[in-house]
Backbone as a chain_set.jsonl record, in Angstrom:
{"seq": "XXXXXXXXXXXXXXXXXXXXXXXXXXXXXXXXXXXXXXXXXXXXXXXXXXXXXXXXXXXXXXXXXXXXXXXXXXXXXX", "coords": {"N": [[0.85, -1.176, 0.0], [1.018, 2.336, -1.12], [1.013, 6.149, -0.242], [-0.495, 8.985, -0.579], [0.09, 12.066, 0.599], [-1.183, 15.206, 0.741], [-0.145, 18.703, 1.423], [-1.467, 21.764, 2.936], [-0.035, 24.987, 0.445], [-0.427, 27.518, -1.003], [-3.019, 27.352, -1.125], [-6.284, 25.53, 0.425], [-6.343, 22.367, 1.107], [-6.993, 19.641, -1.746], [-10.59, 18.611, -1.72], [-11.702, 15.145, -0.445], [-13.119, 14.116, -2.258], [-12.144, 14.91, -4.953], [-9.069, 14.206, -4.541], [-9.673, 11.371, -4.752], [-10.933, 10.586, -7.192], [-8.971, 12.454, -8.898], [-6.699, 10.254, -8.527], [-8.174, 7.559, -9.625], [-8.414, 8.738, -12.344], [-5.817, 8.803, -12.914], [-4.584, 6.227, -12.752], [-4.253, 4.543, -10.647], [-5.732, 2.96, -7.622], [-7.54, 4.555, -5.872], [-8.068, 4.293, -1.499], [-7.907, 4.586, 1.523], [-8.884, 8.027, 2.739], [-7.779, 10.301, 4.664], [-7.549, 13.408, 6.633], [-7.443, 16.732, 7.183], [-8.469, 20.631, 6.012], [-5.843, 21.637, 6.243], [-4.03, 19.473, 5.614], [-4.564, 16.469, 3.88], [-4.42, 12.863, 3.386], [-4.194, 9.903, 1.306], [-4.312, 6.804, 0.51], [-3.737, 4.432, -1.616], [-3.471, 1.511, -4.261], [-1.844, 0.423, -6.775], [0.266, 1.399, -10.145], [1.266, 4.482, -10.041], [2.066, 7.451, -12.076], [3.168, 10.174, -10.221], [3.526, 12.549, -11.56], [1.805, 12.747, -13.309], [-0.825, 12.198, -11.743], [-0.494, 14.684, -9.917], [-1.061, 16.245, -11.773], [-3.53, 15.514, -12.881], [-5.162, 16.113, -10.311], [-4.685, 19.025, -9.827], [-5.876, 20.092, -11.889], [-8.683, 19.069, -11.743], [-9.601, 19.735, -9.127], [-8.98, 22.156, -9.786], [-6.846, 23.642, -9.145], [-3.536, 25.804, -8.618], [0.072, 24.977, -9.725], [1.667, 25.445, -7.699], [0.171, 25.476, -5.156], [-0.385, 23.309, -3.516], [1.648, 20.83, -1.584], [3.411, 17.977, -2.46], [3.406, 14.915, -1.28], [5.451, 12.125, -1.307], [5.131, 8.626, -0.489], [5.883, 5.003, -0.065], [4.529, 2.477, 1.834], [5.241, -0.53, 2.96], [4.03, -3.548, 4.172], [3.995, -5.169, 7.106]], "CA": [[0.0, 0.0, 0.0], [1.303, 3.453, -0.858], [-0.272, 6.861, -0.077], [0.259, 10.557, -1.132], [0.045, 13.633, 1.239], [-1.375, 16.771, -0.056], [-0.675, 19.852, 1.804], [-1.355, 22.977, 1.781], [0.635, 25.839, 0.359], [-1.507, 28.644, -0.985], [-4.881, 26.877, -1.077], [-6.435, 24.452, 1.243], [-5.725, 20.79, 0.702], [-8.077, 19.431, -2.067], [-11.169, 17.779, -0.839], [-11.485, 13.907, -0.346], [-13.626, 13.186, -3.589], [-11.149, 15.581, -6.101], [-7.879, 13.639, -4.667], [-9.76, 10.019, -5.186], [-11.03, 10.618, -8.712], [-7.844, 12.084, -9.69], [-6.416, 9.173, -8.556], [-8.8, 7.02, -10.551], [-7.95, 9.188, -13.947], [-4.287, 8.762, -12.885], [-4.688, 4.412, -12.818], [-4.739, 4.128, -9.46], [-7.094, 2.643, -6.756], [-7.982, 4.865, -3.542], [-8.239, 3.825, -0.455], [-8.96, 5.583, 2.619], [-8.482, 9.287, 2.579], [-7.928, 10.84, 6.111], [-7.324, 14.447, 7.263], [-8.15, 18.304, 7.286], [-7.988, 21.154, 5.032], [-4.782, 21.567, 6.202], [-3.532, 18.221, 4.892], [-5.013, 14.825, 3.624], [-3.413, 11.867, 3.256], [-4.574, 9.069, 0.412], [-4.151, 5.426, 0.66], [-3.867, 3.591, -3.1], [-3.162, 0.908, -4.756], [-1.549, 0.4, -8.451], [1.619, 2.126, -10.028], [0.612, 6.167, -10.049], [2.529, 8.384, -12.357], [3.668, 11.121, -9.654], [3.706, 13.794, -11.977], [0.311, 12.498, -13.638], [-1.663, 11.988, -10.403], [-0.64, 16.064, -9.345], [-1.336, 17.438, -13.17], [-5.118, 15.437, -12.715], [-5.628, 16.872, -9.265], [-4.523, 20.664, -10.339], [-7.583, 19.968, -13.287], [-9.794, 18.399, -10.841], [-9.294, 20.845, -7.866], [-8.946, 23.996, -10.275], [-5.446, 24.441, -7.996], [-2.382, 25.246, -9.514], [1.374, 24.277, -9.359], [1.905, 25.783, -6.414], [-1.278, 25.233, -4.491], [-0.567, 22.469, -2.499], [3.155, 20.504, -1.437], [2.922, 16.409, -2.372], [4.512, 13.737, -0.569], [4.691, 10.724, -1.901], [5.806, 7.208, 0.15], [5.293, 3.234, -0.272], [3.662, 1.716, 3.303], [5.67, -1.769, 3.264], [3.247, -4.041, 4.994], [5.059, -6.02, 8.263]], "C": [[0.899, 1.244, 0.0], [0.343, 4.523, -0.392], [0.392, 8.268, -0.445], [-0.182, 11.555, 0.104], [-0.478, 14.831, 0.646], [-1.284, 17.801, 1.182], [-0.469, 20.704, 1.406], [-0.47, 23.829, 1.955], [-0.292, 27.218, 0.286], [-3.09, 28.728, -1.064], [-5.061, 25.621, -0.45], [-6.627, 23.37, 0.761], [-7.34, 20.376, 0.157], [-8.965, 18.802, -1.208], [-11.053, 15.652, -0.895], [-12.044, 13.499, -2.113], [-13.186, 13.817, -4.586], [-9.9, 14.239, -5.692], [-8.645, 12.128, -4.951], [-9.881, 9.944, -6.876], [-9.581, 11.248, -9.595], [-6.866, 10.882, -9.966], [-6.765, 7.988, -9.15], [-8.15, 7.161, -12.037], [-6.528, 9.108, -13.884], [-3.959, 7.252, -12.632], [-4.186, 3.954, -11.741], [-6.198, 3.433, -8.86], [-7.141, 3.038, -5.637], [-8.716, 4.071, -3.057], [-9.005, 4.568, 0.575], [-8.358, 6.732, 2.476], [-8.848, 9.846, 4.303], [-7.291, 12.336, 5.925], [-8.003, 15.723, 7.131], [-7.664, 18.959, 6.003], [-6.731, 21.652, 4.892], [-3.419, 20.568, 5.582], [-4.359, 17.031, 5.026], [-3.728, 14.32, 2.892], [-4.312, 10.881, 2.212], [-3.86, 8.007, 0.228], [-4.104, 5.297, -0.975], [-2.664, 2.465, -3.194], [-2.381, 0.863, -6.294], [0.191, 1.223, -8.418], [0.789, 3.56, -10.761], [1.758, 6.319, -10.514], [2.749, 9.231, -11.496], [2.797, 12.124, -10.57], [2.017, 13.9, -12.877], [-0.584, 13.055, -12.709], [-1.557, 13.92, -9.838], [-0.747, 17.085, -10.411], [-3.007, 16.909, -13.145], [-5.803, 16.255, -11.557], [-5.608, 18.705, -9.557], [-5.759, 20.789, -11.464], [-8.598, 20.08, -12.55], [-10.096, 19.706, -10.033], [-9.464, 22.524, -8.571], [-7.819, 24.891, -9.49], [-4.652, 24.978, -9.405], [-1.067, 25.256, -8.925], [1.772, 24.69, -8.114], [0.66, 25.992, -4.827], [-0.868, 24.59, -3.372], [1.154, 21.633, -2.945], [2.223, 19.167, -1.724], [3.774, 15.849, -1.855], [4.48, 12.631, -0.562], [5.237, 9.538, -0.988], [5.149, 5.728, -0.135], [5.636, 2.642, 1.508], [4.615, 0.331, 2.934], [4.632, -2.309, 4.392], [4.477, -5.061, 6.083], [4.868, -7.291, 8.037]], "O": [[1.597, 1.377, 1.005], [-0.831, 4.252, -0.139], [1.595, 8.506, -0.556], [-1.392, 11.395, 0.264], [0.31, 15.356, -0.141], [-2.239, 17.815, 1.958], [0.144, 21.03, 0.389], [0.095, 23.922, 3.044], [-0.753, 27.826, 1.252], [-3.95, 29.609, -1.068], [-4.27, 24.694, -0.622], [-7.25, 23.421, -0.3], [-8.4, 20.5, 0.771], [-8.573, 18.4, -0.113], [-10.135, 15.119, -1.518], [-11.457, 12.779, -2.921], [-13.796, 13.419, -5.578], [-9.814, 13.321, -6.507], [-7.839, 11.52, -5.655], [-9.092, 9.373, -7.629], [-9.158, 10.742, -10.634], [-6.369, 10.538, -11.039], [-5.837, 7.196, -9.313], [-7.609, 6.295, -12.724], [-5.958, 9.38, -14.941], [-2.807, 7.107, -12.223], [-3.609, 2.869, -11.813], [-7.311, 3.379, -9.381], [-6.933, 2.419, -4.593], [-9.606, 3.361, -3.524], [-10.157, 5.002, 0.597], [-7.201, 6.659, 2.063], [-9.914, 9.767, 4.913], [-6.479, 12.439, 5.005], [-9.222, 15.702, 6.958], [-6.908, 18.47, 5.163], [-6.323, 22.074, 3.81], [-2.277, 20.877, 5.244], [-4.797, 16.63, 6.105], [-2.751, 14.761, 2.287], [-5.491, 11.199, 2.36], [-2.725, 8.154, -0.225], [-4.53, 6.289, -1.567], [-1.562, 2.388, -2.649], [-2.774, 1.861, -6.898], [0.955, 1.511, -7.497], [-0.01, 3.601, -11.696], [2.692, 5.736, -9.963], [2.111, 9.993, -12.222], [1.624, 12.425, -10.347], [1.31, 14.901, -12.992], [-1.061, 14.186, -12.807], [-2.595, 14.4, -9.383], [-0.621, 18.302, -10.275], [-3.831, 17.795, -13.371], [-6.803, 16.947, -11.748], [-6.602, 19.421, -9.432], [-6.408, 21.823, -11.621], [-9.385, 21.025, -12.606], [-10.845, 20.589, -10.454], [-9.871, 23.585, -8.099], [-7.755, 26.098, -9.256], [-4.877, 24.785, -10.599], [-0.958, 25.507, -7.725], [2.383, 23.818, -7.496], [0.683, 26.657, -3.791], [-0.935, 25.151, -2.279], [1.731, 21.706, -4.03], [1.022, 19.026, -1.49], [4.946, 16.218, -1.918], [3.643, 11.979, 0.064], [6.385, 9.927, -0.773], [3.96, 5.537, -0.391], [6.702, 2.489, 2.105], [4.371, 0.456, 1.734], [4.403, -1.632, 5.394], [5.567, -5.499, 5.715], [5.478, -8.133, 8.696]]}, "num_chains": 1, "name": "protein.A"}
């Protein structure tokens, strides 16, 4: 399981159902989406383009490049 981070920079961290559907149009599979408008976090599955996955959300969201910081990591299960 990986998951992405969105926070925010100059606009508050998209909402939950912009970062899943980008994630969708970016060939992923969300998961659970947790946090505030300060930052959410997004669970998925699949291999996500990076640079895809934060050019669908900037569409989606109506942000742009500097909107929001991403942080990407892969969860290793124990």
């Amino acid at each position: 399981m990986s998951f992405v981070k969105v926070e925010k920079n100059q606009s508050s961290a998209p909402s939950e159902v912009e970062m899943k559907k980008a994630m969708v149009e970016s060939g992923g599979e969300p998961g659970e989406c947790t946090g505030t408008n300060a930052a959410r976090t997004l669970t998925y599955t699949g291999a996500v383009n990076h640079t895809v996955y934060e050019n669908k959300l900037i569409e989606i969201a109506k942000g742009k490049r500097t909107s929001w910081n991403f942080v990407w990591a892969d969860a290793k299960a124990a």
